[in-house]
Phi, psi and omega in degrees: 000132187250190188187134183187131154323123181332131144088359166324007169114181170289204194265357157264017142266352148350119157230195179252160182275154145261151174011063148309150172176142196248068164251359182171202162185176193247127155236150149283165161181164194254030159200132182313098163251164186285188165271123205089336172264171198240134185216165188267139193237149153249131175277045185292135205263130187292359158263023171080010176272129176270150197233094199251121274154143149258153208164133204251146170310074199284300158240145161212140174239165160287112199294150182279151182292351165301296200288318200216085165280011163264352178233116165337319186176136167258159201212135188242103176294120156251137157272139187244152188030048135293117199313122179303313169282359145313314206281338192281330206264326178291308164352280163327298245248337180262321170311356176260002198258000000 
C-alpha cells in the first residue's frame, strides 16, 4: 500500500503508510502541518485500486531519533469523506490482512 498527498507529484513520491486501518492511518512526512487541518491523500491499494479521501490531521510528532532520522514528523491522518465504495474495498482489503 503506498500513500502521497493528492496530486502530489509522481508515483516516486509515494510512500508506505503506516497502521492503516479505517479511520486513518499514520505517515511520515517531511513538513510540518497542524492538527485540524484538512488535506486530500492517495492511497494505492496493493490491487492498483486508488483511493483518493480528505483527511484530517488528528496529531503530529517528531519521531525519536533512534528510529528514523530522515523524517521530520509523524502524522495520525483521520479520513473524512470517503467515497462508500472505496471504503467497501479498503475493508474488503484490510479483513485479508
Amino acid at each position: 500500500m503506498l500513500y502521497r498527498p493528492a496530486g502530489g507529484g509522481s508515483v516516486f513520491a509515494r510512500q508506505t503508510p503506516h497502521d492503516v486501518s479505517l479511520g486513518g492511518l499514520r505517515v511520515d512526512s517531511a513538513e510540518y502541518l497542524e492538527p485540524g487541518q484538512h488535506l486530500d491523500v492517495e492511497l494505492l491499494l496493493p490491487d492498483q485500486w486508488l483511493v483518493i479521501s480528505g483527511a484530517e490531521v488528528v496529531w503530529i510528532v517528531r519521531p525519536e531519533a533512534e528510529r528514523d532520522a530522515a523524517t521530520d514528523y509523524e502524522m495520525g491522518l483521520r479520513f473524512v469523506d470517503m467515497a462508500a465504495g472505496d471504503r467497501r474495498h479498503l475493508a474488503t482489503l484490510l479483513s485479508h490482512c
